[in-house]
N, CA, C and O of each residue as an XYZ file, in Angstrom:
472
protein
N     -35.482     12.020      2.391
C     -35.307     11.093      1.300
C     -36.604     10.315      1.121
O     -37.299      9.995      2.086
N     -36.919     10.012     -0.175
C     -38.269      9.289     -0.107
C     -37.725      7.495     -0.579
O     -36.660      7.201     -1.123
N     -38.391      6.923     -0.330
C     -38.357      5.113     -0.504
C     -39.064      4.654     -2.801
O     -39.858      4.939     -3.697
N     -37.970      3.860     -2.405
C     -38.134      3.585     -3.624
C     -38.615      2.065     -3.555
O     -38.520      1.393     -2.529
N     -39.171      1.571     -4.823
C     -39.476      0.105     -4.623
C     -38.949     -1.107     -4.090
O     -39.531     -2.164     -3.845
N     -37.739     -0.782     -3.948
C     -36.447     -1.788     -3.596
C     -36.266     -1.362     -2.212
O     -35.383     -1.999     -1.637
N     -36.965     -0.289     -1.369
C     -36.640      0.094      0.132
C     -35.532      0.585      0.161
O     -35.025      0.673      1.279
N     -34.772      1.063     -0.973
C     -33.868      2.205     -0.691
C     -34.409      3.579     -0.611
O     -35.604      3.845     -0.487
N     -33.225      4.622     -0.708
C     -33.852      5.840     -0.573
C     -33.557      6.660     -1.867
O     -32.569      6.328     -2.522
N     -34.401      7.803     -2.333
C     -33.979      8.604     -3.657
C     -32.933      9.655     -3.110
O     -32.774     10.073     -1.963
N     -32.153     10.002     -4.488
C     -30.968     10.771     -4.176
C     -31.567     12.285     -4.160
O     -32.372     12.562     -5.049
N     -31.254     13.195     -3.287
C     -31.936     14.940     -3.995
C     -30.577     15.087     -4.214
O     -30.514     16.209     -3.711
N     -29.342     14.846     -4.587
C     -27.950     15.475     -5.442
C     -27.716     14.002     -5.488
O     -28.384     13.047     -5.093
N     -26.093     14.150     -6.339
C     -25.598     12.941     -7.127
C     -25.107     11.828     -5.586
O     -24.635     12.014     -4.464
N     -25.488     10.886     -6.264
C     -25.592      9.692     -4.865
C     -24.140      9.246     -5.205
O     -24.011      8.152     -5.755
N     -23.109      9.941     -4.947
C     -21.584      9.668     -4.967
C     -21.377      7.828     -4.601
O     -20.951      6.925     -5.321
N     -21.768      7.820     -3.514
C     -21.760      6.400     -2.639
C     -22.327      5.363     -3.644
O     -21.676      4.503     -4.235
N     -23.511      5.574     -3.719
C     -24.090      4.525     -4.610
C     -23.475      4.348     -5.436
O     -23.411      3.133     -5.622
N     -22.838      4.960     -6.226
C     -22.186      5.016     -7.724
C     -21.155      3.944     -7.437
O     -20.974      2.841     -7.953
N     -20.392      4.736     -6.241
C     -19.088      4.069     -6.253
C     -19.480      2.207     -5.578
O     -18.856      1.246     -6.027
N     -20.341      2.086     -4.727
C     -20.311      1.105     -4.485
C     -20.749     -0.395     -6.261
O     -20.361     -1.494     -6.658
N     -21.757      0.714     -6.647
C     -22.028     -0.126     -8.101
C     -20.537      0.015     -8.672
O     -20.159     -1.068     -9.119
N     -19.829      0.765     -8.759
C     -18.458      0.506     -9.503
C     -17.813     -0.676     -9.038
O     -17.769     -1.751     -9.636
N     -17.224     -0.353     -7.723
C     -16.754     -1.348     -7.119
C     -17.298     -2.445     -7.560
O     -16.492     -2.750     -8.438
N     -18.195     -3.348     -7.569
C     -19.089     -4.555     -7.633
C     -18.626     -4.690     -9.040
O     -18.459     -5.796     -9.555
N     -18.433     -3.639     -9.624
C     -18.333     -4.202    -11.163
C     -16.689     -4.776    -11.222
O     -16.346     -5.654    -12.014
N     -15.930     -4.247    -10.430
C     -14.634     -4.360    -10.561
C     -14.123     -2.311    -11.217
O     -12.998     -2.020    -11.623
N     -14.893     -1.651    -11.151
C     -14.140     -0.452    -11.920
C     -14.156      0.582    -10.706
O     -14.758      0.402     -9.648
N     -13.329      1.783    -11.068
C     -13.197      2.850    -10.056
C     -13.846      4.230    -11.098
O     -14.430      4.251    -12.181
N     -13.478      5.097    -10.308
C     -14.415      6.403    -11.109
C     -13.182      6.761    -12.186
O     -13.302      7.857    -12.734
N     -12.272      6.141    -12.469
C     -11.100      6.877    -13.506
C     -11.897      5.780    -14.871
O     -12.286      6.146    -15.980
N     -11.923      4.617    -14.363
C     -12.673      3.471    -15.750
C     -14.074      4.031    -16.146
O     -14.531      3.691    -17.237
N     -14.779      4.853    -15.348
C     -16.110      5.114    -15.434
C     -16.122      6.294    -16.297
O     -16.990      6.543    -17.133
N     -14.696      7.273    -15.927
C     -14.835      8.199    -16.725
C     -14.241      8.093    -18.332
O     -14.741      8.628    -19.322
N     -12.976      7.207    -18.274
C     -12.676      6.345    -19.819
C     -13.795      6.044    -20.709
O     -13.804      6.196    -21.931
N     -14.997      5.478    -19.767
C     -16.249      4.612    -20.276
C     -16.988      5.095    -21.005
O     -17.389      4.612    -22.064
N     -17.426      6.707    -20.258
C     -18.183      7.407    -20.361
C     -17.724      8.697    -21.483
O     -18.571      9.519    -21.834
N     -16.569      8.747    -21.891
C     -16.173      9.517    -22.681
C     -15.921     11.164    -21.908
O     -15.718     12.211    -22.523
N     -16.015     10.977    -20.310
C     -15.746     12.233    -19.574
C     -14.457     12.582    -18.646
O     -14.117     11.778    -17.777
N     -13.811     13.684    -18.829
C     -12.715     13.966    -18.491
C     -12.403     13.807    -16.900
O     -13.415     14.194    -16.316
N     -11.641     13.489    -16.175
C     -11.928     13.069    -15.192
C     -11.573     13.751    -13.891
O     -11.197     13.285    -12.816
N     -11.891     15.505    -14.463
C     -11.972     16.485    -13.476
C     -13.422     16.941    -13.278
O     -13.993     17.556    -12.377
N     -13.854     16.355    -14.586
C     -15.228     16.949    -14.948
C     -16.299     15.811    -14.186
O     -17.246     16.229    -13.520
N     -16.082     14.573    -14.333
C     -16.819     13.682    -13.709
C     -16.639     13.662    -11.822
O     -17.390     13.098    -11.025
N     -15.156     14.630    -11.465
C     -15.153     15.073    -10.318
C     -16.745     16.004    -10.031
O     -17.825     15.853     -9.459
N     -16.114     16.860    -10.738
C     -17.826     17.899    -10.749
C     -19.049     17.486    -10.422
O     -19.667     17.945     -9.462
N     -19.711     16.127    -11.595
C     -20.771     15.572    -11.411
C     -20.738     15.107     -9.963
O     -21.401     15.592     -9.045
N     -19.805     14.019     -9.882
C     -19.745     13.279     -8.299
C     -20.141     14.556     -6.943
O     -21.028     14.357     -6.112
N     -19.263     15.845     -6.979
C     -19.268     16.827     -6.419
C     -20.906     17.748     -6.306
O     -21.213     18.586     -5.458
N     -21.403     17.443     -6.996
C     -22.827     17.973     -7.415
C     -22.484     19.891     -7.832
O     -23.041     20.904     -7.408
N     -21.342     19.704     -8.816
C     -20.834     20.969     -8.829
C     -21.633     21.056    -10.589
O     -21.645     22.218    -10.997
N     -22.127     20.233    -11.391
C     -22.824     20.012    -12.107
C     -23.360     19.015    -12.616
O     -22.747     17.958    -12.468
N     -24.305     18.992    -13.172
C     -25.072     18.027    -13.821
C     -24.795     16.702    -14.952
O     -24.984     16.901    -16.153
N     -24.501     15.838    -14.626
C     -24.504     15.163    -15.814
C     -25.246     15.018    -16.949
O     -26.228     14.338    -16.655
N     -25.264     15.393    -18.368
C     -25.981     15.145    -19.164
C     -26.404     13.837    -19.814
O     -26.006     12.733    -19.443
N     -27.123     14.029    -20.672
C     -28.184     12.758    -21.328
C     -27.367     11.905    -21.995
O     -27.961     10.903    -22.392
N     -26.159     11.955    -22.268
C     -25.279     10.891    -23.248
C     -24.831     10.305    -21.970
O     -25.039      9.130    -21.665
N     -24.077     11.342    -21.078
C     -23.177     10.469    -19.749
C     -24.052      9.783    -18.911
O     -23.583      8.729    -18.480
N     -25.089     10.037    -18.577
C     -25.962      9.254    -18.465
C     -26.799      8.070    -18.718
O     -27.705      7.523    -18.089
N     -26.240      7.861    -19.777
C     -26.378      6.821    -20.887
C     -25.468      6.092    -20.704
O     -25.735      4.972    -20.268
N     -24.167      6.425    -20.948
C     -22.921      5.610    -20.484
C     -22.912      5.094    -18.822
O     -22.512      3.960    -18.559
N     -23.333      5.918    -17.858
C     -23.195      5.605    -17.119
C     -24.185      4.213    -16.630
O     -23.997      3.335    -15.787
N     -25.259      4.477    -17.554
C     -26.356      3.327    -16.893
C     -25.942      1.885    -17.985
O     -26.135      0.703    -17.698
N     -25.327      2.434    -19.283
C     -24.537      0.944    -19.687
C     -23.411      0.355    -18.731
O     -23.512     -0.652    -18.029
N     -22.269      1.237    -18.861
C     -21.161      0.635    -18.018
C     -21.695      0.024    -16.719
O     -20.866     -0.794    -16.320
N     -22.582      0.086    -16.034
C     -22.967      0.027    -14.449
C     -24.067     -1.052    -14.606
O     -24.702     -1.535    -13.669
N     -24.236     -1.430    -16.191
C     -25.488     -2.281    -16.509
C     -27.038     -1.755    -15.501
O     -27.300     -2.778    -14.869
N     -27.734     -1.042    -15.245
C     -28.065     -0.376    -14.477
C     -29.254      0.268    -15.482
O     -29.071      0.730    -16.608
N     -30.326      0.180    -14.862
C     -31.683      0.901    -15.702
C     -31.218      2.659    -15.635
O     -30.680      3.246    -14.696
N     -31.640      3.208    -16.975
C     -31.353      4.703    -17.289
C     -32.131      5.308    -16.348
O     -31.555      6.226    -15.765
N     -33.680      5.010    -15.882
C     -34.160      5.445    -14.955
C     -33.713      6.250    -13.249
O     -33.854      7.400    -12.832
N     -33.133      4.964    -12.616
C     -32.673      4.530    -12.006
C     -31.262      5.022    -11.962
O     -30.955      5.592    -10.915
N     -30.339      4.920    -12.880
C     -29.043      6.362    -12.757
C     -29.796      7.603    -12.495
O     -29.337      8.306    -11.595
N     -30.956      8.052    -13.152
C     -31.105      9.208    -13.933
C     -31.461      9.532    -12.306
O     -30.734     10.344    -11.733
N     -32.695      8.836    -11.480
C     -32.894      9.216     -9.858
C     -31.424      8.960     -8.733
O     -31.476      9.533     -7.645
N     -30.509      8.331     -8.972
C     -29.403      8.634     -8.443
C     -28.441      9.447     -8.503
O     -27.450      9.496     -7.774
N     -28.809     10.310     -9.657
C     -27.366     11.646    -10.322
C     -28.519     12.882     -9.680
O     -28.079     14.032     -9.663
N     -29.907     12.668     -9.183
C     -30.610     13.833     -8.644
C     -31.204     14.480     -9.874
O     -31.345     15.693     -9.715
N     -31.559     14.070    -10.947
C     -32.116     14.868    -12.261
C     -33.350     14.546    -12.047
O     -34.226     15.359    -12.342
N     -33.722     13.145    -11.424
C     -35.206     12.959    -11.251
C     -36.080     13.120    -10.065
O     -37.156     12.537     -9.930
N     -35.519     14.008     -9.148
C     -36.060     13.885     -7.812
C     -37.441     14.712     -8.657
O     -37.336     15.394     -9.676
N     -38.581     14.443     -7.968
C     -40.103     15.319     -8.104
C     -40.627     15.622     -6.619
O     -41.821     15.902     -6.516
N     -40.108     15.601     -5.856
C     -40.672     15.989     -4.539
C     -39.992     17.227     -4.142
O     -38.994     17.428     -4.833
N     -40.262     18.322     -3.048
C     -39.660     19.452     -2.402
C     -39.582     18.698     -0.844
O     -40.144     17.661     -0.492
N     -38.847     19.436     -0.196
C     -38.991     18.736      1.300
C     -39.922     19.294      1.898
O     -40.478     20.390      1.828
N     -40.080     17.815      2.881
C     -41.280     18.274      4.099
C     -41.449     19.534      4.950
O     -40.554     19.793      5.755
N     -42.786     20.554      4.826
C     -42.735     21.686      5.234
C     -42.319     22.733      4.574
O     -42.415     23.819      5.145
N     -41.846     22.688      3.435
C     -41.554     23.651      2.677
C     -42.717     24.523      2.070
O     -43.796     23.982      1.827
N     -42.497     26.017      1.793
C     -43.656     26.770      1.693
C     -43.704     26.621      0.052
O     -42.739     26.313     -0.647
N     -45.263     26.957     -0.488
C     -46.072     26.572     -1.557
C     -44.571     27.497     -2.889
O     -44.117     26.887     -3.857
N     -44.289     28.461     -2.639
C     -43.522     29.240     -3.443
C     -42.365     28.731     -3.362
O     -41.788     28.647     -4.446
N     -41.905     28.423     -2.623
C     -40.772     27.759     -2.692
C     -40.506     26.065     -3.544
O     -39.703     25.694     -4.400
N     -41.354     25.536     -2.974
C     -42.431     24.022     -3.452
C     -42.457     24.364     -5.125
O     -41.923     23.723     -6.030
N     -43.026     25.230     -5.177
C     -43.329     25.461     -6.947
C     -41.982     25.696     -7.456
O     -41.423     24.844     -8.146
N     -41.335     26.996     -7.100
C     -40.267     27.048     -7.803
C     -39.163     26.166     -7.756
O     -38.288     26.394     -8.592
N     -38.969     25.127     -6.913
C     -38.289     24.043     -7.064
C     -38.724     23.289     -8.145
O     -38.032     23.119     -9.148
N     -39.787     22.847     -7.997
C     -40.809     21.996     -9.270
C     -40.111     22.470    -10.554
O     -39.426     21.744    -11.274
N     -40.376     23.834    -10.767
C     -40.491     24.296    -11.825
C     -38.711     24.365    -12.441
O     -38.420     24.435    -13.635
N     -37.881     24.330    -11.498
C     -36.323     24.018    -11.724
C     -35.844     23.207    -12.132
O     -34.921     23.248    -12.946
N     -36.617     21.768    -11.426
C     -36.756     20.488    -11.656
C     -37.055     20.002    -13.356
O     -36.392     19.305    -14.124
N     -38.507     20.803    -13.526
C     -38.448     20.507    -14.754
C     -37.660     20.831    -16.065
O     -37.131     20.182    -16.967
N     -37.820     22.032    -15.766
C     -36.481     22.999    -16.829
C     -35.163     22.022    -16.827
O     -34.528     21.930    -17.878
N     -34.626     21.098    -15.365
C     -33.384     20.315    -15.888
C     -33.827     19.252    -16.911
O     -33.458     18.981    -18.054
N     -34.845     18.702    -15.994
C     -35.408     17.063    -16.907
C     -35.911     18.033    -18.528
O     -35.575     17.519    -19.595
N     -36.536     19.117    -18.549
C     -36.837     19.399    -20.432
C     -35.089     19.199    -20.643
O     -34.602     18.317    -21.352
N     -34.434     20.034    -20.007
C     -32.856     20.154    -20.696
C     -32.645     18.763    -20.601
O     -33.695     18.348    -21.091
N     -31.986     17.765    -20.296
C     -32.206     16.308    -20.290
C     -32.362     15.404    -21.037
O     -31.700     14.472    -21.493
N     -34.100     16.108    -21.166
C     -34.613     15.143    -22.812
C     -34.327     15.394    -24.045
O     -34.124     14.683    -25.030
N     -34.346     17.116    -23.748
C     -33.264     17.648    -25.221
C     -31.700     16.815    -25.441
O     -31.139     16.208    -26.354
N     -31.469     17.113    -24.333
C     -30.028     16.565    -24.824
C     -29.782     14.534    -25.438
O     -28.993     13.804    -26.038
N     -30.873     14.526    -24.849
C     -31.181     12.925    -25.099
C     -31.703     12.312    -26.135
O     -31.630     11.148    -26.528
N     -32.244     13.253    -26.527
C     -32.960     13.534    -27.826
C     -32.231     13.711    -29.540
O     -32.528     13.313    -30.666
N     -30.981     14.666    -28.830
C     -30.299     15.006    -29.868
C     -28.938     13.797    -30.370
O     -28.324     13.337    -31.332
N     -29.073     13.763    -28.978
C     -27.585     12.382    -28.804
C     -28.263     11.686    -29.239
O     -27.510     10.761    -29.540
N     -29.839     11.231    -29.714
C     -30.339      9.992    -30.511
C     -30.141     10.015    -31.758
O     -29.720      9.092    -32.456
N     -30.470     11.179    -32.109
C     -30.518     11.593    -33.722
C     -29.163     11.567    -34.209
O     -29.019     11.417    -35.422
N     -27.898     11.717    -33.304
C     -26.584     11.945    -33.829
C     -26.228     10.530    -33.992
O     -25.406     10.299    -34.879
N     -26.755      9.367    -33.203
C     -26.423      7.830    -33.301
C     -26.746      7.434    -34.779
O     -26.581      6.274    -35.158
């Protein structure tokens, strides 16, 4: 895990814990989060599960409802990790990178489009 400015750590998959503890604090559970967020709440199982990705709108919701910088969700759901782990070989290193980015382009597309539809 690498350190973030605040001396926490970055998520490499969806930081389940974190989420829920920011819920909690707010007073909500993951059934209000998924009401919030406009996501079904087998499907927001998934995200939590790291069985898929949250996209650029739920992401959006999620960093309103949680009052919470978009950034900052976006490195806790694992869309923004940029590092490979320590010791990992150069081919491997790249093609992670290069996975990485292909989610974050998919991401901005989708973030992009959910702007234009507002």
């Amino acid at each position: 895990m690498f350190g973030l400015s605040d001396g926490e750590c970055m998520a490499l998959f969806f930081d389940a814990d974190w989420f829920d503890q920011r819920l909690s604090a707010r007073g909500i559970d993951r059934i209000g989060l998924a009401v919030a967020a406009g996501v079904e709440r087998g499907e927001l199982h998934r995200i939590f599960t790291n069985e898929r990705a949250p996209t650029a709108e739920e992401l959006a919701e999620f960093a309103r409802v949680l009052e919470t910088d978009l950034l900052e969700i976006t490195i806790r759901s694992g869309v923004a990790v940029r590092e490979s782990a320590p010791g990992a070989d150069t081919g491997d290193r790249i093609e992670s990178i290069e996975a990485r980015l292909d989610a974050i382009d998919t991401w901005l597309a989708e973030f992009e489009a959910s702007k234009k539809r507002a």
